[in-house]
N, C-alpha and C positions, 0 to 999 in steps of 0.2 A: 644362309638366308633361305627361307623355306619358300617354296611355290604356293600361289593359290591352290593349284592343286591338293598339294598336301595338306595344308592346312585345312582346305574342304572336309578333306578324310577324317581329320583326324576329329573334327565338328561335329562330323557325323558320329562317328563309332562313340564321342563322349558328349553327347547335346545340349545335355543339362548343364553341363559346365560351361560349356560354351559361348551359346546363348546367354548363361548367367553367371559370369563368374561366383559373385556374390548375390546371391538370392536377397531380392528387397523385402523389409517389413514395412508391414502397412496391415492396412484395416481390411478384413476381409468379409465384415458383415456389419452390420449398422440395424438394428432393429427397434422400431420405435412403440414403445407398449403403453402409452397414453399421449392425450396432444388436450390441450385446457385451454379456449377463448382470458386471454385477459388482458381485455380493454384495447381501445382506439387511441393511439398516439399520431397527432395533426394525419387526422384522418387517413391516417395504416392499423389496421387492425393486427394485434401480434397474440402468438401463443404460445403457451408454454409444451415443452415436449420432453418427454422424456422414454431413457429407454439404455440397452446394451450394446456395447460395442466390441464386436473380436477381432484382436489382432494375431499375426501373426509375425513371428522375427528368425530371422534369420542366427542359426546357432553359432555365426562365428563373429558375431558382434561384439562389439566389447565391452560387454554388462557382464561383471565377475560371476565365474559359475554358470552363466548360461549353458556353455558347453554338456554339462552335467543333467537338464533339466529332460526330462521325458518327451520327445518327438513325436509328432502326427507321422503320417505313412509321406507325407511329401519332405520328410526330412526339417520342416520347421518347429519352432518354441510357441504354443500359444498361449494366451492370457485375454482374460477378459474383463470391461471394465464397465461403468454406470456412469449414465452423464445425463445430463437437463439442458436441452436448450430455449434460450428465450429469442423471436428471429421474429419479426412479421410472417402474417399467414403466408405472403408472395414475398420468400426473402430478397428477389429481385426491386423490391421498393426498400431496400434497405439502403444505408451510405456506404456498401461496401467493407466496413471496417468488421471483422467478428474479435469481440474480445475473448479470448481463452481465462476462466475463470478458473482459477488453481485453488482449489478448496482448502480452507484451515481446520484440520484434524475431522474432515469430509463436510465441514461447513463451507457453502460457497462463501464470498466474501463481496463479490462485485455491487450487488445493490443497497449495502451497509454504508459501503464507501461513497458510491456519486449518487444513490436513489436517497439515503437519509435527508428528511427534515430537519431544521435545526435543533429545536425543542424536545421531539421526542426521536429520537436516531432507532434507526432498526438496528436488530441487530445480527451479530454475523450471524451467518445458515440463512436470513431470509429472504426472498426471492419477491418480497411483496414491492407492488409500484412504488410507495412512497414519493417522491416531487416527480416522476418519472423522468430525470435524467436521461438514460440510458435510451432510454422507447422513443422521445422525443428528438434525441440526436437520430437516431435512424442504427443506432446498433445494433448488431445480432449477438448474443452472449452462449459460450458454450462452458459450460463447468464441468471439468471432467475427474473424476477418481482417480487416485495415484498411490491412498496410502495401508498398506497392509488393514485390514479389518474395517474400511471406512467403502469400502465399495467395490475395488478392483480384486482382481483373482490371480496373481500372477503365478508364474511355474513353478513347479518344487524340483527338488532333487532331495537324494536321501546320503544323509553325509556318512562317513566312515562309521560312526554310532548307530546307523540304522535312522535315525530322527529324522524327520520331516523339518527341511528350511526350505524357505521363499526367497525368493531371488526377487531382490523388494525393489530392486534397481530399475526394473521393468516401469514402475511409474514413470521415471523420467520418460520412457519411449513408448508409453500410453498417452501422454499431452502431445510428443512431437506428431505421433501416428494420428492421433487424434484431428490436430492440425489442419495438418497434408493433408486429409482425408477429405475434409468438410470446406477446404480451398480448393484442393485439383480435379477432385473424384466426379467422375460424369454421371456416378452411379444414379439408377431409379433409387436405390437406396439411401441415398444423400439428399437431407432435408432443403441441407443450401446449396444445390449445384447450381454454380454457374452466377453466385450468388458474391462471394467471397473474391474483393481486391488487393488487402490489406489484414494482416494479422497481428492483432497485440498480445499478452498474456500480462494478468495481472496477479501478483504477489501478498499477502499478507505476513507478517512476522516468520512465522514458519514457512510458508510459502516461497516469502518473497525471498527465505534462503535456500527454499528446493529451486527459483529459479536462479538464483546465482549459481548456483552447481549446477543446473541444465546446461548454463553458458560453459561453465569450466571444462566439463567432463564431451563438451560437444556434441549433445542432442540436438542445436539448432541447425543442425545441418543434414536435409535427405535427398538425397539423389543429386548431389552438389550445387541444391538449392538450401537458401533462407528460408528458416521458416517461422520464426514469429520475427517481424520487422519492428515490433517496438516492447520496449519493457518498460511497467512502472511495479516498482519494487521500493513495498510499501512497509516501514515498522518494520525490514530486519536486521537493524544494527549490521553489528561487523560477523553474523557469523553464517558457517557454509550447511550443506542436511546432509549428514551421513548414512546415505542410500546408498552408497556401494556395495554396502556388507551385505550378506544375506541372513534371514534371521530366523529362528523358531518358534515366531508369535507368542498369544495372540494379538499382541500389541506388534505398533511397528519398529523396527530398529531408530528410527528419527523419532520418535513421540517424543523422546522426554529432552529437556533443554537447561542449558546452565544457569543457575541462579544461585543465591546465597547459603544452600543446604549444599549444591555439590561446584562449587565455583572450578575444579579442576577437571568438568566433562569435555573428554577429549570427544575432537571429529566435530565439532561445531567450531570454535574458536580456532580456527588453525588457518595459514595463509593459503591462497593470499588474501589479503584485508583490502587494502586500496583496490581500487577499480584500474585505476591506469595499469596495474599488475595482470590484474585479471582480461582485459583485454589486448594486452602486447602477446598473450598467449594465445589469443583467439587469432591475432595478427598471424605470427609465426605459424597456425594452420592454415593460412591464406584464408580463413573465412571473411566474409564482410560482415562489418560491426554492423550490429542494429541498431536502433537510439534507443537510451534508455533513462526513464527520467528515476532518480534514488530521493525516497522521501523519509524524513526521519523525522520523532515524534521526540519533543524532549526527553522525555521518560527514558527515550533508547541510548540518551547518552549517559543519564545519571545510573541505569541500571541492564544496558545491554551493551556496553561496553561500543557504542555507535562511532566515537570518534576515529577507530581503529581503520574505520573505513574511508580516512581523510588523510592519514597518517601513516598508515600500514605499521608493523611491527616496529619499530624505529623512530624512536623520537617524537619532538610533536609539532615540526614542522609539516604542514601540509603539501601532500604531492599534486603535482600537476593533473585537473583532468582529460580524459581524452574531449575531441572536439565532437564526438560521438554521443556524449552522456550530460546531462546535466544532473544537479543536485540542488534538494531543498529541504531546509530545517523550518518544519512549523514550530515557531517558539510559543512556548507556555503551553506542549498539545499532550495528552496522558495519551498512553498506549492503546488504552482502550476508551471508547466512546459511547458510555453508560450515565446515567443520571438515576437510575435507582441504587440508594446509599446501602450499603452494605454495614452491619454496627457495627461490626467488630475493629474497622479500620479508623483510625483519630480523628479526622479531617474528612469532610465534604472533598467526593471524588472530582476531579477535572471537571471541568465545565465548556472548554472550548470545542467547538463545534469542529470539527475536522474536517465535516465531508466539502466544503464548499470550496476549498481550495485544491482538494483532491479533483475537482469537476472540473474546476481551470486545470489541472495540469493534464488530465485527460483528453480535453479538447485541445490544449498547445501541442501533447504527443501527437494528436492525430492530423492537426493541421501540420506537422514537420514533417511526418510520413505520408502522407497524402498530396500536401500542393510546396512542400518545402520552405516552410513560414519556418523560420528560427525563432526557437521557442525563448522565453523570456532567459535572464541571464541567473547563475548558479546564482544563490543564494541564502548564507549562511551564518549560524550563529556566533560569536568570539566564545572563544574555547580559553581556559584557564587551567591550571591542575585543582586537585579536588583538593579541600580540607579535611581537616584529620575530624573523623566521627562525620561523615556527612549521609553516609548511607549510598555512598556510592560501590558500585559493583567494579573493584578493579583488574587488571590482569591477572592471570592465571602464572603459576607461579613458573610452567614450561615456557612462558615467553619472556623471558628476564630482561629484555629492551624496550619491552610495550609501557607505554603510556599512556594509562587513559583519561581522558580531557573532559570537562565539561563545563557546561554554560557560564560565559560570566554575566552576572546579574545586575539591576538598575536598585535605583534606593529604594525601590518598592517590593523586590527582589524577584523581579521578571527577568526573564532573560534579554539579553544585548544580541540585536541581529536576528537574522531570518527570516523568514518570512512573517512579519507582525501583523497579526487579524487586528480589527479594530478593540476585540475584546485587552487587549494587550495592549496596545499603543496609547487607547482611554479608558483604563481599566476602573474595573468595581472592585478586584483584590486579586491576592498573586496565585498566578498561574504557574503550573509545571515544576512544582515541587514532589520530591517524593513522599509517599505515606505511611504509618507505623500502622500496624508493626509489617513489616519486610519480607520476615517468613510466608505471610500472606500473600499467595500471588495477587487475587484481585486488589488489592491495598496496594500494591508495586505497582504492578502494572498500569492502574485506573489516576493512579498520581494524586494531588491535593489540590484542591482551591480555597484561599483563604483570604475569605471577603473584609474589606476594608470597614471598620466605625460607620458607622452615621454622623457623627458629629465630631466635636473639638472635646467637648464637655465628657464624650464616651471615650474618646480614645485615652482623655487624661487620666482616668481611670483604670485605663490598662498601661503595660507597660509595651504596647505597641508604637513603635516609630517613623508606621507611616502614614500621611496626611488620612485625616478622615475624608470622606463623599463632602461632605460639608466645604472643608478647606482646599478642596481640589477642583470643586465645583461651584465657584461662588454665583455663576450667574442660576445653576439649579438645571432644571430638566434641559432646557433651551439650551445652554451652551454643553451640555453632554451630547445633546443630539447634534448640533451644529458639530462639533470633534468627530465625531465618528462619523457623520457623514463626509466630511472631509477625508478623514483616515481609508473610507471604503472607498472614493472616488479616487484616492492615489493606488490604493491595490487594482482596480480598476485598468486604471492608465499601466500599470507596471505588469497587468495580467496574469497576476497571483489570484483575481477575483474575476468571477461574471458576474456583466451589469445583474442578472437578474439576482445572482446572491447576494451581492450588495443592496440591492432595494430592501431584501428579506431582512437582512442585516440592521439598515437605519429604521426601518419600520418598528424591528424588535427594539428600538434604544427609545423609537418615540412612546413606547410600550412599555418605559422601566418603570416599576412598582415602587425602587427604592426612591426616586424624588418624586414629590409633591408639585402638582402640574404651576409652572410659575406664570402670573398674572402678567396680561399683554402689559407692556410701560406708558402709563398714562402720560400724557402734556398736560402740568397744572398751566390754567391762567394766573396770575396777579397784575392788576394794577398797568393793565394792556400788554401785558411780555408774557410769553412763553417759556417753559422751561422743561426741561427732559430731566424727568426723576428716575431712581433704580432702588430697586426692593433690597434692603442691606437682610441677608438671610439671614443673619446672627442675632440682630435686634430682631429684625419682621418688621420693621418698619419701611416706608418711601424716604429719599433721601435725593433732596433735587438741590445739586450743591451751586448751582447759578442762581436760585433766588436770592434776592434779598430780603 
């Protein structure tokens, strides 16, 4: 056993170690090269900023190759990276929450998701207010680079060939550094010190599988703290980002993704799949889980292999989740959230509106992380095996126990279960199919909507099988709208919807173009009696079946 003493000495003669066993990475400059007014949300004015961030890490971390990468004179790895923030002028009049905005192939994604209108949705990369969601909640948003050629700079080293590779892994520890920074840092340099309660990070398709492998690989863990307290990990199926490798540009090593031209790309589709997997592992590090809410978009099951993630490798029984996570299947929802038609693809793209339920689950994450409100309950679609020729995306031939599952469907051929918008539960035609041709991403991805007849007289003419508008709607505009506003006020109560989407929602139904606005129902008199008649829409005629 050694003496104070000793030990003293020995402190001294070697300081640096001593003091620091392991040297921390973190942010060691933060500099802000434009700051833009845009607009007053319930009177806080917020602006957009934007600017570089340098980090530094420590070379004995466990990002492959790091070791290898060129050293400042303090013995650290540095990299640098581009970020935008959107905060009020005084982040202090904020709600505390900053969401970490994980850009899609250097698009942010955050105001696509909860700022989109229903009608015309923005789209991902933009930053513009739109219903202002986000500004309105009192958010602060930070969007940070992570992907080889889309913003950040990470370190090189030069391999046995001479060749210049990037050790692309650093992104992961450019969101965590990032983080930490813009929560703990007292800096003058720090836009939101002293600003930051609570941290979320949000996910899109690609994203939202560079953060499932944040969690795996254990970024979310610095200086033996938590650092993003909630996840929503949004559209990515069952698969992981293959950022550990280091790569030779100019593209990133994760750019490219499995679909029907290479269905056998390894390092994305590989275990673990289920989540209870993936956090028994975080367990076994003694970290503490974070919540994390998992949203899936139909489209991810019929062609991103999503049900993997319910199921894991084995069978298609569904595994237990942790009490840590929830999940939720928007039924009839396309991957992507567009409305200008693309020709080449068969079918009219998706039409369901995504972002409004995304808005609920962002406000239930934030209320479970902030006051401990238990957010609403998993919520999921019935899963089936696929039919032969269906255009589904199924296992990769390395997993020879995977089974991939998808939606069973209603006679109209919507999907059963999940979370049903009211477009789907009183629908105009079927949602969340896939679209031809396949090859084409945007056609996969964007899904199909395929609007129901007008009539009885139309459909008999095709050889379509499901009721017309006509036959499903006999009372006409009036009992559509009366459906859906019922349908919105149960999402409401169940907390899949906010009141104010749901207002937007039945407003847009009393606003449908496809019925002809139906005539208040007169009381004929005869002969001193009264009688209640109804418009027979087939004839067009009144029909008051108590007269005599």
């Amino acid at each position: 056993m050694h003496s104070n003493k000793k030990l003293s000495a020995v402190c001294f003669s070697t300081l640096l170690a001593c003091a620091s066993p392991v040297a921390h990475s973190e942010i060691t400059a933060l500099t802000v090269s434009s700051s833009t007014p845009i607009g007053t949300y319930k009177s806080v004015p917020y602006v957009r900023l934007e600017g570089e961030a340098t980090g530094e890490l420590d070379p004995n971390e466990k990002i492959p190759d790091l070791e290898k990468a060129v050293r400042l004179k303090n013995g650290r790895v540095q990299y640098k990276t581009r970020f935008v923030l959107i905060t009020p002028k005084d982040p202090k009049k904020s709600n505390g929450g900053l969401l970490i905005d994980v850009p899609n192939r250097g698009l942010p994604i955050s105001h696509a998701f909860y700022n989109s209108p229903r009608a015309r949705p923005l789209m991902i990369g933009s930053l513009d207010a739109g219903v202002g969601f986000l500004e309105e909640q009192g958010f602060m948003v930070a969007a940070v680079q992570w992907e080889l050629a889309q913003g950040i700079e990470p370190p090189t080293f030069a391999d046995e060939k001479g060749a210049v590779r990037y050790i692309e892994a650093v992104g992961f520890a450019a969101v965590r550094d990032m983080a930490v920074y813009l929560r703990d840092s007292a800096s003058k340099q720090n836009p939101l010190a002293g600003a930051v309660k609570r941290t979320y990070a949000v996910g899109y398709s690609q994203t939202s599988r560079f953060l499932k492998s944040f969690l795996l690989h254990g970024f979310n863990l610095a200086h033996g703290k938590q650092v993003i307290n909630g996840f929503h990990l949004v559209g990515g199926a069952a698969g992981q980002l293959p950022l550990m490798a280091s790569g030779t540009g100019p593209a990133s090593v994760a750019s490219s993704t499995p679909g029907p031209t290479v269905p056998e790309h390894r390092g994305v589709h590989e275990e673990p799949f289920s989540y209870d997997e993936l956090l028994k592992q975080l367990s076994a590090r003694k970290e503490a889980l974070p919540k994390i809410f998992v949203t899936h978009y139909n489209i991810d099951y019929m062609g991103g292999r999503a049900s993997l993630t319910r199921t894991g490798a084995d069978g298609v029984k569904d595994r237990p989740l942790p009490a840590s996570m929830r999940m939720y299947d928007l039924a009839g929802a396309a991957h992507l959230n567009v409305r200008e038609q693309d020709k080449e693809c068969e079918f009219p793209h998706g039409q369901l509106d995504w972002s409004a339920p995304l808005r609920a689950q962002l406000y239930a994450l934030d209320q479970w992380v902030a006051r401990k409100v238990a957010p609403p309950t998993t919520t999921l679609m019935t899963l089936r095996k696929p039919r032969d020729n269906e255009g589904v995306f199924l296992a990769p031939k390395y997993l020879p126990d995977a089974v991939v599952l998808v939606p069973v469907t209603d006679a109209d051929d919507n999907p059963v279960g999940g979370v049903r918008l009211p477009d789907v539960t009183v629908p105009l035609g079927t949602h969340g199919r896939p679209n031809a041709p396949l090859s084409k991403s945007v056609c996969r991805l964007a899904g199909s909507y395929k609007p129901f007849t007008a009539t009885a007289k139309e459909r008999a003419a095709t050889t379509d099988t499901r009721l017309s508008l006509q036959e499903r709607y006999a009372g006409g505009l009036n009992e559509y709208v009366i459906r859906v506003r019922e349908a919105a006020d149960q999402l409401v109560a169940q907390r899949h919807l906010l009141p104010d989407d749901a207002a937007v929602i039945v407003n847009a139904a009393a606003d449908e173009k496809l019925f002809a606005p139906t005539p208040t129902l007169p009381i004929f008199r005869s002969k001193g009696n009264m009688y209640n008649c109804k418009l027979d829409v087939v004839s067009g005629k009144w029909q008051c079946p108590d007269a005599k």
